[in-house]
C-alpha positions in Angstrom: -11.6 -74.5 47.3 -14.2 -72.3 48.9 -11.4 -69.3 48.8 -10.6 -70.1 45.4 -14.2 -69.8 43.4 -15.1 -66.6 45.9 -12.2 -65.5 44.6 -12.7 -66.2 40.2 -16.2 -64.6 40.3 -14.8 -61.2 41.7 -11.6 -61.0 39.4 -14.0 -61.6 36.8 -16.2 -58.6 38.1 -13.3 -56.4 38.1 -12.4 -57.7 34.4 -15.9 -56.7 33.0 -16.1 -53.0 34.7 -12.7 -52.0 33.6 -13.7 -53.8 30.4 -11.1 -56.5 30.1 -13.2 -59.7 30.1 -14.1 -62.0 26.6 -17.4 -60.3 26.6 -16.3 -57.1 25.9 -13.9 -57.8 22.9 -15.8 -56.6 20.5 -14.9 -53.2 21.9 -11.7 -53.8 21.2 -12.4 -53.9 17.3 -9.6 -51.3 15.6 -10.8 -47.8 16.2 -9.5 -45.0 13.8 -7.4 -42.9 16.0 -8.8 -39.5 17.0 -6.9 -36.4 16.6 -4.0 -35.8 18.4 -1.8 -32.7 19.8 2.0 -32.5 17.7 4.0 -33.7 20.8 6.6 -30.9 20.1 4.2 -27.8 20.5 2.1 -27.2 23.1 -1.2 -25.9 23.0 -0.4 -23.0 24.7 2.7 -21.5 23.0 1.0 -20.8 19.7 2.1 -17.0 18.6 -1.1 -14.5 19.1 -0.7 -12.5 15.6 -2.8 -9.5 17.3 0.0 -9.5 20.4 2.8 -8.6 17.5 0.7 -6.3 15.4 0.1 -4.1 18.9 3.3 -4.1 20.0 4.4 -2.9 16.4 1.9 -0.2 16.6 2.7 1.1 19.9 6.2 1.2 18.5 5.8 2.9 15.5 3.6 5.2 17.1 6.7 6.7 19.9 8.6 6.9 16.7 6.2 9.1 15.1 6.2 10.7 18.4 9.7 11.0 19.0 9.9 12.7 15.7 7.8 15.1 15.7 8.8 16.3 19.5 12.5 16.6 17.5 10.8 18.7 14.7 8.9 21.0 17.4 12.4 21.4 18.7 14.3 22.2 15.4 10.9 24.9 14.4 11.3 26.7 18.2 15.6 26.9 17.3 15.1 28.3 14.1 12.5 30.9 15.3 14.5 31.8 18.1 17.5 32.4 15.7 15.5 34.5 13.1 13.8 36.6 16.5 17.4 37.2 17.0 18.4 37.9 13.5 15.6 40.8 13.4 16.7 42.0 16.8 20.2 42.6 15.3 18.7 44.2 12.5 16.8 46.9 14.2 19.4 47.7 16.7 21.8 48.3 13.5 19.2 50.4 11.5 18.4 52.3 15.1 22.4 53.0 15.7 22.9 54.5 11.8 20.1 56.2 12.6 21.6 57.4 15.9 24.4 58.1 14.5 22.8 61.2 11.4 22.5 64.0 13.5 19.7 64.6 11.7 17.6 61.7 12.0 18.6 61.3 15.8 15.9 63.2 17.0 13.0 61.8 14.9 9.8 59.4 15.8 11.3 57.0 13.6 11.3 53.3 14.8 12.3 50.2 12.1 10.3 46.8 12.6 12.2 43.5 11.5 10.5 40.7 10.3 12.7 37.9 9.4 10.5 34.4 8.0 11.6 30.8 8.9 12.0 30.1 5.2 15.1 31.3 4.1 13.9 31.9 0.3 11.4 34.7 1.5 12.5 38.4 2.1 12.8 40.1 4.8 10.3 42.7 5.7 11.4 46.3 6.9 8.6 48.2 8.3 9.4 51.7 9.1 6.9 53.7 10.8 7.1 57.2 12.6 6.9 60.9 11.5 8.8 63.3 10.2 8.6 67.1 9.1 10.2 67.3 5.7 9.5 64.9 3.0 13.8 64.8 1.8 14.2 63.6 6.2 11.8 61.0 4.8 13.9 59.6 2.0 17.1 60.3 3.9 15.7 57.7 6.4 13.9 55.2 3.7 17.8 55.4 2.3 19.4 54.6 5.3 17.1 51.9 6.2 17.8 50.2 2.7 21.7 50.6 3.3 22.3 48.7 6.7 19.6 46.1 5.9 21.2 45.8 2.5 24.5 45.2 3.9 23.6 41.9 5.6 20.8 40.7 3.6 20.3 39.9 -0.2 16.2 39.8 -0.3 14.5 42.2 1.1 11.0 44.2 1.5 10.6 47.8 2.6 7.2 49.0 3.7 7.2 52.9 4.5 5.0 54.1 6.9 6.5 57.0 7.8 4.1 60.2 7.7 5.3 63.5 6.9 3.6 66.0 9.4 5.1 69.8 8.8 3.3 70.5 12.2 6.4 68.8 14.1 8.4 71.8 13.1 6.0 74.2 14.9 5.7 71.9 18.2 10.1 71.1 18.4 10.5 75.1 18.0 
């Protein structure tokens, strides 16, 4: 009997710390529930709005990149092409000219200018000097004949000065 009321007065001890004994049911009473977590969603995997709108940004910002790095590329071409279209240009002006015996042996040189926008002429400038003012339209002529061949719009600037001292210095 001794073992058994040692034993009653500590179950009861243990009832009333972990709150299980008569005295404590009024704890008990029907609690409103606090709030809980959805069981199907953790805490943790909630999207982060500002993790999409970066990653959108960064993308949209290579784009804009790439494209312009492809325009760059497109621009260089077509200057490259019209720099060639102006070489060809001069070299055919410089071979009629060549070719006149009597404009083969003047100052005369013809500067191409060819623009990136096809709707805008291109400039001829021909600069130099010659001794008689009819070698000066014979070259101005010949200068609008070859670039009038290839092209249909077309500007002519004539620098060429006539300087009747040339014929003095050749002789």
């Amino acid at each position: 009997m001794n073992s058994i009321h040692r034993l009653v007065p500590a179950c009861s001890m243990s009832f009333t710390m972990l709150g299980l004994s008569d005295s404590a049911g009024g704890a008990w009473a029907q609690v409103p529930p606090g709030p809980t977590l959805s069981p199907g969603v953790p805490a943790e995997s909630v999207p982060n709005v500002a993790d999409g709108i970066a990653g959108f940004l960064v993308a949209a910002a290579l784009i804009v990149l790439l494209g312009a790095m492809i325009l760059l590329g497109k621009a260089y071409d077509l200057s490259r092409k019209r720099e060639r279209q102006a070489v060809a240009f001069e070299a055919r002006i410089s071979d009629a000219m060549l070719a006149d015996p009597l404009l083969s042996q003047l100052p005369v040189a013809a500067t191409v200018r060819v623009p990136l926008w096809r709707a805008s002429p291109v400039t001829v400038t021909i600069t130099g000097s010659v001794p008689r003012p009819q070698l000066r339209q014979a070259v101005v002529e010949m200068a609008v004949r070859e670039v009038g061949r290839s092209v249909k719009a077309y500007h002519l600037e004539d620098r060429i000065m006539v300087d009747p001292a040339m014929v003095k210095r050749a002789a």
